[in-house]
PDB file of N, CA, C, O and CB in Angstrom:
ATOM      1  N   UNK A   1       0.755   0.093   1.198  1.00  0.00           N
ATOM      2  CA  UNK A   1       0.840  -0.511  -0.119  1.00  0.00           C
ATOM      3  C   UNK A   1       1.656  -1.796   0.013  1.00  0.00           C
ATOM      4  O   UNK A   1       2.721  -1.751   0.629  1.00  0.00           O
ATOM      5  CB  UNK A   1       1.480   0.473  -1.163  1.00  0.00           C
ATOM      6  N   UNK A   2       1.226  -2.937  -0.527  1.00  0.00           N
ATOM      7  CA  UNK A   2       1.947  -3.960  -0.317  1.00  0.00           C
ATOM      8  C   UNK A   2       3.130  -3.813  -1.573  1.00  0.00           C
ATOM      9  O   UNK A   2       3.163  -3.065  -2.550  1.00  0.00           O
ATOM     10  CB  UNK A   2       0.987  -5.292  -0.285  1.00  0.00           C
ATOM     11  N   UNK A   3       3.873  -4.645  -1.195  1.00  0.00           N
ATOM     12  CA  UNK A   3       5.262  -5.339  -2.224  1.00  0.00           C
ATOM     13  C   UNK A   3       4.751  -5.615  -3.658  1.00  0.00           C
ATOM     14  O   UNK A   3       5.113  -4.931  -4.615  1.00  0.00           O
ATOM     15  CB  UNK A   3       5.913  -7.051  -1.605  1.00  0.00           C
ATOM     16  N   UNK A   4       4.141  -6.348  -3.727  1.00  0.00           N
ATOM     17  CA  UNK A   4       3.589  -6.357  -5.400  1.00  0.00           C
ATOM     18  C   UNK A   4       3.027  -5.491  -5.859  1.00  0.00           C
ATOM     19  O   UNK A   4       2.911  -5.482  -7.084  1.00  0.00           O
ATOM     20  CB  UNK A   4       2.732  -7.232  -5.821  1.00  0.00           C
ATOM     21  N   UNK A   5       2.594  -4.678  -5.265  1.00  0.00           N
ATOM     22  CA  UNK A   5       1.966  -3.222  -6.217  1.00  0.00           C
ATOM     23  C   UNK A   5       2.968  -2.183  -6.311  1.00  0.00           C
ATOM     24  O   UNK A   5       2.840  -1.236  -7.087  1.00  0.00           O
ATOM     25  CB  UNK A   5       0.570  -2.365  -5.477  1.00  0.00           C
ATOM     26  N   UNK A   6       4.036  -2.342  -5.486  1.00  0.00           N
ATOM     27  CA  UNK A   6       5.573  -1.464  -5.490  1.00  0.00           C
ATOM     28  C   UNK A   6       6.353  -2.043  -6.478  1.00  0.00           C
ATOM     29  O   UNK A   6       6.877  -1.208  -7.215  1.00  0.00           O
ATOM     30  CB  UNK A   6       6.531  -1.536  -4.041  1.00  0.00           C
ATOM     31  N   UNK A   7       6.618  -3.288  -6.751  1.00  0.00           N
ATOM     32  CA  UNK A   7       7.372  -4.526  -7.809  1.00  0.00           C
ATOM     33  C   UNK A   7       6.561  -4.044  -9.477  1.00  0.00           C
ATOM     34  O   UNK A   7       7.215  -3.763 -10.481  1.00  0.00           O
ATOM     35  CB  UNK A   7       6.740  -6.723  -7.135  1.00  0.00           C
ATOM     36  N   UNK A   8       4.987  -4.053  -9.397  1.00  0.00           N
ATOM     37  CA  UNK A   8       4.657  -3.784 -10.514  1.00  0.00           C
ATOM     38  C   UNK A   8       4.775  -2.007 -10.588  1.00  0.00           C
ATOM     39  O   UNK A   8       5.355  -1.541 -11.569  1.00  0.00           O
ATOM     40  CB  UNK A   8       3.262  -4.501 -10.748  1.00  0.00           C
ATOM     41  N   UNK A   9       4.396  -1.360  -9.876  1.00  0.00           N
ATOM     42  CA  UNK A   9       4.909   0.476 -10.211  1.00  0.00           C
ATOM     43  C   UNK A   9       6.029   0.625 -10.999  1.00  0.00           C
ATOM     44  O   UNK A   9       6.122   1.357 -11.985  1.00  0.00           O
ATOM     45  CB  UNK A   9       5.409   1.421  -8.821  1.00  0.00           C
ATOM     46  N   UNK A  10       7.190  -0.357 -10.359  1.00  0.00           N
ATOM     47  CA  UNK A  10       8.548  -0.232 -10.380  1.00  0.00           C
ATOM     48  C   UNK A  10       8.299  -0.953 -11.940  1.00  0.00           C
ATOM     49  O   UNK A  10       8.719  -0.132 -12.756  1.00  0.00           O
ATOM     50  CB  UNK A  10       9.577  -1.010  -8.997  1.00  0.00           C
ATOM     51  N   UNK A  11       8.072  -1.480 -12.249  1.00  0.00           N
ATOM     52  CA  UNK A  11       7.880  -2.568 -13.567  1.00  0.00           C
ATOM     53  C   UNK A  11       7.848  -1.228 -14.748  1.00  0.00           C
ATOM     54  O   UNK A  11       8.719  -0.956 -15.575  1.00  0.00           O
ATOM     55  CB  UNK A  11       6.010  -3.803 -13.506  1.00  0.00           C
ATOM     56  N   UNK A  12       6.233  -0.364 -14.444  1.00  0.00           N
ATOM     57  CA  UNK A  12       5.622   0.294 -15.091  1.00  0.00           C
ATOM     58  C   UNK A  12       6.685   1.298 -15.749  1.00  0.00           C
ATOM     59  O   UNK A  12       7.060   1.450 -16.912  1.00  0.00           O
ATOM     60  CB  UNK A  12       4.574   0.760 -14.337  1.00  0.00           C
ATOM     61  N   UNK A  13       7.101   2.077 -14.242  1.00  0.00           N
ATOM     62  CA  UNK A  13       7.947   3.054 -14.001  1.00  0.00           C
ATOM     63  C   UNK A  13       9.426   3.337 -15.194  1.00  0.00           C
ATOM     64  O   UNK A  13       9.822   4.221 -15.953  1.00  0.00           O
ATOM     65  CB  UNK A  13       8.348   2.660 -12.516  1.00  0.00           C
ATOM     66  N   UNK A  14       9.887   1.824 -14.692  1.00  0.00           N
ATOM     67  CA  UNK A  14      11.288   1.074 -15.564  1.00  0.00           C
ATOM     68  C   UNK A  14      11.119   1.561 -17.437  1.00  0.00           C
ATOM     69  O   UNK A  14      11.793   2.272 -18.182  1.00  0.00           O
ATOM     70  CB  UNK A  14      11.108  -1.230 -15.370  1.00  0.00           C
ATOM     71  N   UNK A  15       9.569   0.548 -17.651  1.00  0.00           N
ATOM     72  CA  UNK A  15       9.088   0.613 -18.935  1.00  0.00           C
ATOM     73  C   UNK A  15       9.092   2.378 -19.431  1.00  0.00           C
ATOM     74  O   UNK A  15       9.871   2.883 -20.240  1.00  0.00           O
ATOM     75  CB  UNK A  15       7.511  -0.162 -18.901  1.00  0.00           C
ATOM     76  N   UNK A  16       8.151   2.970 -18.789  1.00  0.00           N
ATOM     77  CA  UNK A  16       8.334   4.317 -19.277  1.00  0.00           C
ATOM     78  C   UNK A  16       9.571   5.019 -19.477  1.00  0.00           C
ATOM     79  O   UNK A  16       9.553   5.896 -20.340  1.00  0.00           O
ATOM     80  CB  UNK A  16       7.726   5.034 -18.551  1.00  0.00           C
ATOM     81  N   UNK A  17      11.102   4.721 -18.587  1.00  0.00           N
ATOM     82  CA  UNK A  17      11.755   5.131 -18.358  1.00  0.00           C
ATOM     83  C   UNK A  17      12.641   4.825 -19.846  1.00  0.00           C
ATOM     84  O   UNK A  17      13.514   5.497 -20.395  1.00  0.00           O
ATOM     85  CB  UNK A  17      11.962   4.846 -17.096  1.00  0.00           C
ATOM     86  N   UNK A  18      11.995   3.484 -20.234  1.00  0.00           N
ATOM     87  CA  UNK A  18      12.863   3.017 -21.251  1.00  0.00           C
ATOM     88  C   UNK A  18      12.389   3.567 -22.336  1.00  0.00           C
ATOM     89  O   UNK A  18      13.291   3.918 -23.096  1.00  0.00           O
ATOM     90  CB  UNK A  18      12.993   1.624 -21.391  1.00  0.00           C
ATOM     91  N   UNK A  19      11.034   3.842 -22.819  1.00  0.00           N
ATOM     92  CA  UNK A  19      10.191   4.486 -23.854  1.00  0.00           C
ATOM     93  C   UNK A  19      10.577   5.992 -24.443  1.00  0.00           C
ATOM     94  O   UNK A  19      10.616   6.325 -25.627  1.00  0.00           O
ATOM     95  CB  UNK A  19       8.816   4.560 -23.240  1.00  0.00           C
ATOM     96  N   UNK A  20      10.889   6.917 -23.104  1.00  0.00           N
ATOM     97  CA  UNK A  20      11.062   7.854 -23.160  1.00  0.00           C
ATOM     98  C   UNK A  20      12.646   7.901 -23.122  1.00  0.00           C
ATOM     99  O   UNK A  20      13.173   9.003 -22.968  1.00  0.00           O
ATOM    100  CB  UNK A  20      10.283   8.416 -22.352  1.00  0.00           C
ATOM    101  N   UNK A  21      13.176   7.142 -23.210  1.00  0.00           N
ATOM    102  CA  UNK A  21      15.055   7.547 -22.851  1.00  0.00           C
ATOM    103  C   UNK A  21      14.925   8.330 -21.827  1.00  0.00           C
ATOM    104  O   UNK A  21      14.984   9.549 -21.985  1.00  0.00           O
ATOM    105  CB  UNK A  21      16.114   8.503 -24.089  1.00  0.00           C
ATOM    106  N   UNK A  22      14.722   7.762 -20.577  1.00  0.00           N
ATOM    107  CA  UNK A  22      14.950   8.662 -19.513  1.00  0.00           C
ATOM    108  C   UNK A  22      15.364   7.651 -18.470  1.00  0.00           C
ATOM    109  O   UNK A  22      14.609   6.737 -18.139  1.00  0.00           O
ATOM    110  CB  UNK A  22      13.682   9.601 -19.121  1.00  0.00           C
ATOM    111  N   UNK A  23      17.019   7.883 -17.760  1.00  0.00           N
ATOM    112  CA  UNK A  23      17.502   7.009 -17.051  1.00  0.00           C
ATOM    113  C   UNK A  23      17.404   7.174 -15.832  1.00  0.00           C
ATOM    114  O   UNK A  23      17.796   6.251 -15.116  1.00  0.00           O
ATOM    115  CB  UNK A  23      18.519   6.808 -17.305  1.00  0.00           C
ATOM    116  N   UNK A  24      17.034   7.991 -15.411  1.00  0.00           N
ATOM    117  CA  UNK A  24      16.312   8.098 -14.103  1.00  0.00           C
ATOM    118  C   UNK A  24      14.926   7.851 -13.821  1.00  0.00           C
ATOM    119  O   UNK A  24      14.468   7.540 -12.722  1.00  0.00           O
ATOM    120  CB  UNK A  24      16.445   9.230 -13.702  1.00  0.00           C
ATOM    121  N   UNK A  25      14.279   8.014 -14.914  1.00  0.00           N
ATOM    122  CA  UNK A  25      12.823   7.071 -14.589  1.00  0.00           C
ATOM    123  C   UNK A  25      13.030   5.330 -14.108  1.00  0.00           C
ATOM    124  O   UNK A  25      12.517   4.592 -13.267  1.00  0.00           O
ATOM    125  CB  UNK A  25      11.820   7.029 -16.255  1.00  0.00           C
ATOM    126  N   UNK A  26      13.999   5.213 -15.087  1.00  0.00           N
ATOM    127  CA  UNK A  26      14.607   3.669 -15.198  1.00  0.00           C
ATOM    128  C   UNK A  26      14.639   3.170 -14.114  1.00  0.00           C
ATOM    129  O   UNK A  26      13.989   2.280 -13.566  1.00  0.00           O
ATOM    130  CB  UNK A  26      15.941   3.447 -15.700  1.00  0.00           C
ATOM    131  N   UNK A  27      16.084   4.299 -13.599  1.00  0.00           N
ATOM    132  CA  UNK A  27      16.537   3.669 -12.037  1.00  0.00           C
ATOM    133  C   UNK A  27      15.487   3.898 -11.036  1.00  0.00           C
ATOM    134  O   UNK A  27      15.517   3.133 -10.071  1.00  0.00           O
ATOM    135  CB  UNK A  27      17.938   4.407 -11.365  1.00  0.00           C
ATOM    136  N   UNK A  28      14.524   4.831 -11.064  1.00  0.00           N
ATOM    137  CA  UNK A  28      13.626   4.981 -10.093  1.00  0.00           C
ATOM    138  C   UNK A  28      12.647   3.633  -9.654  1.00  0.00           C
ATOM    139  O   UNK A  28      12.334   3.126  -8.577  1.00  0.00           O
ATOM    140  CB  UNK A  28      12.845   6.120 -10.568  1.00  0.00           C
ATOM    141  N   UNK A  29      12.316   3.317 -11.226  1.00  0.00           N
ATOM    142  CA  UNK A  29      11.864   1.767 -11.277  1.00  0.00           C
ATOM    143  C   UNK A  29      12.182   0.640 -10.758  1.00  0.00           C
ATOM    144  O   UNK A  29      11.501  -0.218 -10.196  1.00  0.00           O
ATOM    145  CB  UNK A  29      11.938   1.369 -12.170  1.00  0.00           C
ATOM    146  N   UNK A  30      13.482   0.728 -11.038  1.00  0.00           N
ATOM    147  CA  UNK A  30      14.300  -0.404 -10.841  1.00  0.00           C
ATOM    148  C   UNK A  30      14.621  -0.191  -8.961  1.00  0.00           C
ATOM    149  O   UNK A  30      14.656  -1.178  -8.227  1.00  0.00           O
ATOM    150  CB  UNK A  30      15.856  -0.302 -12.059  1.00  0.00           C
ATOM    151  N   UNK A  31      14.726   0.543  -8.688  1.00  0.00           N
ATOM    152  CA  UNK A  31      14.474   0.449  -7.283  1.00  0.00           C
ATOM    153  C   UNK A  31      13.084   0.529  -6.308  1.00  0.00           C
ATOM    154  O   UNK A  31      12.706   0.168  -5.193  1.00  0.00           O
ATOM    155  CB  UNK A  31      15.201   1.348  -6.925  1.00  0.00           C
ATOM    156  N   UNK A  32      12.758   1.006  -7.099  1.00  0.00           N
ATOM    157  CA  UNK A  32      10.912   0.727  -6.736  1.00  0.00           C
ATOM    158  C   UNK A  32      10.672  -0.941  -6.744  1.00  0.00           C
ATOM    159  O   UNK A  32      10.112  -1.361  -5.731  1.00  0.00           O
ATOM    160  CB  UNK A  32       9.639   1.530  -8.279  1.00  0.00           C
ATOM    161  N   UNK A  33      10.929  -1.664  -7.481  1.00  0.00           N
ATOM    162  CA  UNK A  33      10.808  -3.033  -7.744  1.00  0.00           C
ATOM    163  C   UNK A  33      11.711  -3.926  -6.534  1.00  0.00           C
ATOM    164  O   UNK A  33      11.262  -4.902  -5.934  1.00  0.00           O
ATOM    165  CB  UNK A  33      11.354  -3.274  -9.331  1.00  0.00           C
ATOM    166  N   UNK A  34      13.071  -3.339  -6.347  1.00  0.00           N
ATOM    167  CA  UNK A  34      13.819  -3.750  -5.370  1.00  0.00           C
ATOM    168  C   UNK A  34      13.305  -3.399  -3.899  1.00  0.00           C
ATOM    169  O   UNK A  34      13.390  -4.356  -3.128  1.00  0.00           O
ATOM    170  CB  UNK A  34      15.073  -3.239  -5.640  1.00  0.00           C
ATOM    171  N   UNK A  35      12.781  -2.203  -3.343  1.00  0.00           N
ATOM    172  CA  UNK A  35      12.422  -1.977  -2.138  1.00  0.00           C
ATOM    173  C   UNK A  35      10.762  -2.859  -2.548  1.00  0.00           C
ATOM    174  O   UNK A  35       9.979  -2.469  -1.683  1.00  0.00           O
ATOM    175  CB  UNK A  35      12.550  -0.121  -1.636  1.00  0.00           C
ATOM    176  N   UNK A  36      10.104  -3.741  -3.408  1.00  0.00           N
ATOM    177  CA  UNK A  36       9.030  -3.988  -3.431  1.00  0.00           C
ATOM    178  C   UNK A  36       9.052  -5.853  -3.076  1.00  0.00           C
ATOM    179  O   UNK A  36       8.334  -6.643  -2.464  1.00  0.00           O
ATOM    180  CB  UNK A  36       8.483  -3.342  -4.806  1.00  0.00           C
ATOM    181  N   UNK A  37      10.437  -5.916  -3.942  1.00  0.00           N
ATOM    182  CA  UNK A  37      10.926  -7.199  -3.379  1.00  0.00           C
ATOM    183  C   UNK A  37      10.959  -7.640  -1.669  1.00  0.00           C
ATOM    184  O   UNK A  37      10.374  -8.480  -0.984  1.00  0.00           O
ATOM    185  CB  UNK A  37      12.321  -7.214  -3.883  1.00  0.00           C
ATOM    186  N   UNK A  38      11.692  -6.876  -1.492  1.00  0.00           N
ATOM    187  CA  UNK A  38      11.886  -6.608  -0.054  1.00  0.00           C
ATOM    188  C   UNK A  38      10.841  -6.402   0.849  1.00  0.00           C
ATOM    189  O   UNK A  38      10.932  -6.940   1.953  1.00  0.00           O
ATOM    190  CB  UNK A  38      12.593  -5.588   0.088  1.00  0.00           C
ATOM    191  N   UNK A  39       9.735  -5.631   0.544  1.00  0.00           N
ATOM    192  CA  UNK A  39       8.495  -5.496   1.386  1.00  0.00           C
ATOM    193  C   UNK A  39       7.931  -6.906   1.186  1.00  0.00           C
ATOM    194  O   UNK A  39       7.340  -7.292   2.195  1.00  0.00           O
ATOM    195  CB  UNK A  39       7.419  -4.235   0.908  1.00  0.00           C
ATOM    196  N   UNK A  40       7.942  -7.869   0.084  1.00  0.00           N
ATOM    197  CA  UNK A  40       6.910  -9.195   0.162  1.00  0.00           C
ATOM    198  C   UNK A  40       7.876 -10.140   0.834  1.00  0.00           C
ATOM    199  O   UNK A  40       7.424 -11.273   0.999  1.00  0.00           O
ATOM    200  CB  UNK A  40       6.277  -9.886  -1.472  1.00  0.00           C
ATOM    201  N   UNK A  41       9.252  -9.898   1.309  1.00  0.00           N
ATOM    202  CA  UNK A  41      10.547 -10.633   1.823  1.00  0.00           C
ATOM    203  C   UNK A  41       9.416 -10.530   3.379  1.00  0.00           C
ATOM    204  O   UNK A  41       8.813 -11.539   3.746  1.00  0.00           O
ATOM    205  CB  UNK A  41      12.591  -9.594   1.682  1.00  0.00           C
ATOM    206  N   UNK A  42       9.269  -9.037   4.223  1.00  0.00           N
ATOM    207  CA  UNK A  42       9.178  -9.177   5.145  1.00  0.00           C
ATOM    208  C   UNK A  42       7.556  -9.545   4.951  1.00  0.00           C
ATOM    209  O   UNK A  42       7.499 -10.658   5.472  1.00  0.00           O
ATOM    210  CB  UNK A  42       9.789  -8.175   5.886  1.00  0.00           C
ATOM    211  N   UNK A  43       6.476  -9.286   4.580  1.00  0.00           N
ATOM    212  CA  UNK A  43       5.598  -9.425   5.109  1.00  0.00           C
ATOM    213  C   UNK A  43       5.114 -11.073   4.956  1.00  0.00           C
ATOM    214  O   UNK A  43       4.181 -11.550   5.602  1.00  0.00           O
ATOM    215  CB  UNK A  43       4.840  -8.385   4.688  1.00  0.00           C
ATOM    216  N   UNK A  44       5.806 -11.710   4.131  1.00  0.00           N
ATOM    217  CA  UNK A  44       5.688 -13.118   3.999  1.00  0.00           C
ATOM    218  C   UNK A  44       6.462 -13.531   5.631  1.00  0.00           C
ATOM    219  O   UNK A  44       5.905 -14.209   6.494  1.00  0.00           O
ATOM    220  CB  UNK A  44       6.571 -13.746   2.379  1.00  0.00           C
ATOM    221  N   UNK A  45       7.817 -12.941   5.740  1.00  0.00           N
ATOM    222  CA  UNK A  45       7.991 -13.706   7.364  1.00  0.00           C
ATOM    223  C   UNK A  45       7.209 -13.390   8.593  1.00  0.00           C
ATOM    224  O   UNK A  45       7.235 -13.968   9.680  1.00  0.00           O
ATOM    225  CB  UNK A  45       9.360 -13.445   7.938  1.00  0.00           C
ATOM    226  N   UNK A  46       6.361 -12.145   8.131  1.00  0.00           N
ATOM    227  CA  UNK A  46       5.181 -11.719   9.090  1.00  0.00           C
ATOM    228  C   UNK A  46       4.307 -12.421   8.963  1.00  0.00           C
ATOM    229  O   UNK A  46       3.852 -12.744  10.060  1.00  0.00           O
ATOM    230  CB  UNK A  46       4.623 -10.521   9.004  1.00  0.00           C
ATOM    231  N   UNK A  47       3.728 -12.916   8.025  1.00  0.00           N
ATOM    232  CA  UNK A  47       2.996 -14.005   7.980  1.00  0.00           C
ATOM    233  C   UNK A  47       3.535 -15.410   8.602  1.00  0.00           C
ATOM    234  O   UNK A  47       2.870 -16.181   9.294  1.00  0.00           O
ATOM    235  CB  UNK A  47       2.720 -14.115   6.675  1.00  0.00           C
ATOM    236  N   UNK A  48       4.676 -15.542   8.263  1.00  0.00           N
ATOM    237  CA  UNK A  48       5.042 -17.232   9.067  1.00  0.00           C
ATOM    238  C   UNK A  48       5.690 -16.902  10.449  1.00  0.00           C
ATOM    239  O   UNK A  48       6.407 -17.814  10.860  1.00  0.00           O
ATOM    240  CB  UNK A  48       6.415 -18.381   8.068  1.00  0.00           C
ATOM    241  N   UNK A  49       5.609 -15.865  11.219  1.00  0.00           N
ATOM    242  CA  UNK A  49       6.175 -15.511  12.079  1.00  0.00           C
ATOM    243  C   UNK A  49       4.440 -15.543  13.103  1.00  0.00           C
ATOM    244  O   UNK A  49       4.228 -16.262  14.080  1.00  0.00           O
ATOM    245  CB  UNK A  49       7.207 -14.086  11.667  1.00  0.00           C
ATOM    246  N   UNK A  50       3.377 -14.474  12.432  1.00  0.00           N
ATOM    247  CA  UNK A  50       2.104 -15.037  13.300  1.00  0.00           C
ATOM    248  C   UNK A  50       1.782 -16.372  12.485  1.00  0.00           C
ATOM    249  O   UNK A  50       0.643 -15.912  12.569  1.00  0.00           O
ATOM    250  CB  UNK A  50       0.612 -13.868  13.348  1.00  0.00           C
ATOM    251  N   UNK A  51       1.692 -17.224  11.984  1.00  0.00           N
ATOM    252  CA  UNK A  51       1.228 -18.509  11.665  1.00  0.00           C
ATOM    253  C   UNK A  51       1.703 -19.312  12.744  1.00  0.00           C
ATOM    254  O   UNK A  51       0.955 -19.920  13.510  1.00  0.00           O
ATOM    255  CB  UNK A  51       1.665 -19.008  10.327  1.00  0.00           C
ATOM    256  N   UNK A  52       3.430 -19.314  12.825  1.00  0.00           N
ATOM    257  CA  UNK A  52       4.288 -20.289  13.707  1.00  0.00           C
ATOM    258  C   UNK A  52       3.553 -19.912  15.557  1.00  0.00           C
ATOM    259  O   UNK A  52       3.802 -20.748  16.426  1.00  0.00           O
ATOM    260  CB  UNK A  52       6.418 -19.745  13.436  1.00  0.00           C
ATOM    261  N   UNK A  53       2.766 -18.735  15.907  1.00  0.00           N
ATOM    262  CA  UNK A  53       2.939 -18.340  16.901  1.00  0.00           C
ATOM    263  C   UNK A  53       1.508 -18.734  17.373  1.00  0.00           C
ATOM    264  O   UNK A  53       1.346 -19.264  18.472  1.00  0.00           O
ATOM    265  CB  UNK A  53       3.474 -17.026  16.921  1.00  0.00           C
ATOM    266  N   UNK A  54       0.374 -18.445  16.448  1.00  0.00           N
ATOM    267  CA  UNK A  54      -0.927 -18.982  16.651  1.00  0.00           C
ATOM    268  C   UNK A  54      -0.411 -21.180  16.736  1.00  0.00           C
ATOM    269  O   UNK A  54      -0.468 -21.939  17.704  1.00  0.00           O
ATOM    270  CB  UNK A  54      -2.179 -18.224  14.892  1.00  0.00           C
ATOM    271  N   UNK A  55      -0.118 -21.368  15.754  1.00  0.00           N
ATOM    272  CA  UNK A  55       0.153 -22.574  16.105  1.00  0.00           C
ATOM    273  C   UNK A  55       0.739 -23.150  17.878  1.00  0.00           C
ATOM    274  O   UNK A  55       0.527 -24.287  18.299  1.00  0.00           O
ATOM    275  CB  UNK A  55       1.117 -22.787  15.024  1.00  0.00           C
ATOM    276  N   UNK A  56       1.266 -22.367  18.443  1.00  0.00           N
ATOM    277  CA  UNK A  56       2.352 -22.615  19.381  1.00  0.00           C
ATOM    278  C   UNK A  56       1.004 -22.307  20.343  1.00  0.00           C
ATOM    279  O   UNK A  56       0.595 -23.168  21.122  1.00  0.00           O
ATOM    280  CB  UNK A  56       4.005 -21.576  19.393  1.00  0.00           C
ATOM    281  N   UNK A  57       0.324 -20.926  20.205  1.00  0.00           N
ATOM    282  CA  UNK A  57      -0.968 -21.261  20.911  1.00  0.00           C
ATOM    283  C   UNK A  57      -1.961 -21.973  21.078  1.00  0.00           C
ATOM    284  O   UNK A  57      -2.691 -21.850  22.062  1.00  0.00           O
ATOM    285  CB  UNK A  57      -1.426 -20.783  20.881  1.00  0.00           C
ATOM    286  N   UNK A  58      -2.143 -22.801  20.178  1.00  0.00           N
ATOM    287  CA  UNK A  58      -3.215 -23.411  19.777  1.00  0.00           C
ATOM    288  C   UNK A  58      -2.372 -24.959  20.552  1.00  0.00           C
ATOM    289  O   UNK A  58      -3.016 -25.926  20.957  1.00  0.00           O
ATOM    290  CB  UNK A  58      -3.642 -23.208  17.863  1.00  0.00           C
ATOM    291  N   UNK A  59      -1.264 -24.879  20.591  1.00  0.00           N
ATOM    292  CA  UNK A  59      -0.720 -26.305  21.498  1.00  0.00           C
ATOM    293  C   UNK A  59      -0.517 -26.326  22.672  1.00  0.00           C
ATOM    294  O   UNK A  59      -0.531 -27.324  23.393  1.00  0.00           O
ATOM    295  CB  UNK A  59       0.444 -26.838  21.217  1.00  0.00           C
ATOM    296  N   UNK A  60      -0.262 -24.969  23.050  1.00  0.00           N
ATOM    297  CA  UNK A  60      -0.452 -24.741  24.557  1.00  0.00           C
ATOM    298  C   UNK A  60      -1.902 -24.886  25.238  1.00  0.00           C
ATOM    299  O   UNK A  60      -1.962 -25.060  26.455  1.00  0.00           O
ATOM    300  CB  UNK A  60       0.006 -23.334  24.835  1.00  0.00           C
ATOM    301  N   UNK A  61      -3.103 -24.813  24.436  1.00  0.00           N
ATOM    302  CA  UNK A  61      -4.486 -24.492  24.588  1.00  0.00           C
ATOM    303  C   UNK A  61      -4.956 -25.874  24.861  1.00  0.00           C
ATOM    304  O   UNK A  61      -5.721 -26.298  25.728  1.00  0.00           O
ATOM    305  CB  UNK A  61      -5.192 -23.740  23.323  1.00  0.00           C
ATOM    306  N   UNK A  62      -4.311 -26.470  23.911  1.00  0.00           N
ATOM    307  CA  UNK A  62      -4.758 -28.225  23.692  1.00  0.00           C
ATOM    308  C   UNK A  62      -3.967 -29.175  25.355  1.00  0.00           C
ATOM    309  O   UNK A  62      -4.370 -30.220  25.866  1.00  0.00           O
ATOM    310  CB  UNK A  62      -3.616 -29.040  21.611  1.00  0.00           C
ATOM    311  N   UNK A  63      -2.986 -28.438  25.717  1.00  0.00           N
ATOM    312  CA  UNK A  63      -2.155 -29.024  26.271  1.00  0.00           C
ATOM    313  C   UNK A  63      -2.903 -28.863  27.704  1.00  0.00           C
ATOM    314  O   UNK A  63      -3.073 -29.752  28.538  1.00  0.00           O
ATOM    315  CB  UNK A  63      -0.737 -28.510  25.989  1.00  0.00           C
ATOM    316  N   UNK A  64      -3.232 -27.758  27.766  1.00  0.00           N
ATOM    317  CA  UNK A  64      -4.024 -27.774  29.063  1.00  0.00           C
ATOM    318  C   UNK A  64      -5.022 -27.767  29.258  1.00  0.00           C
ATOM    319  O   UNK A  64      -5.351 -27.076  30.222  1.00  0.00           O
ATOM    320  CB  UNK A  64      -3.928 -27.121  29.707  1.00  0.00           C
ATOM    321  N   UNK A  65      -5.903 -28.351  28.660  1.00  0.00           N
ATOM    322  CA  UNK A  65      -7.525 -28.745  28.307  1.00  0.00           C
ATOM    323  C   UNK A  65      -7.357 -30.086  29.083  1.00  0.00           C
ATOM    324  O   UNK A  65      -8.302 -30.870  29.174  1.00  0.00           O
ATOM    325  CB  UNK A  65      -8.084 -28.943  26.379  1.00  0.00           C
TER     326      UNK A  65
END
């Protein structure tokens, strides 16, 4: 499951938590949203981590052509 579908659960989660007066739905949310933050933290540097690395190949490739 990516980060934004954990960020919006956590959204959902929060809302119900608040509807129903229930503060542990709340906090469940509210940390659902925080560990969801965090998953689009890393998979965005996974993304610029293979971007930066295909690039670095793609100059080594050129370099010895």
């Amino acid at each position: 499951m990516n980060g934004k579908i954990d960020v919006a659960k956590g959204r959902i989660k929060e809302a119900a938590g608040v509807l129903i007066d229930n503060k542990d739905l709340r906090k469940e949310g509210k940390a659902d949203q925080v560990a969801g933050k965090a998953k689009e933290v890393v998979e965005e540097t996974v993304r610029k981590v293979k971007k930066g690395a295909q690039n670095a190949i793609d100059k080594i490739n050129s370099a010895t052509k």
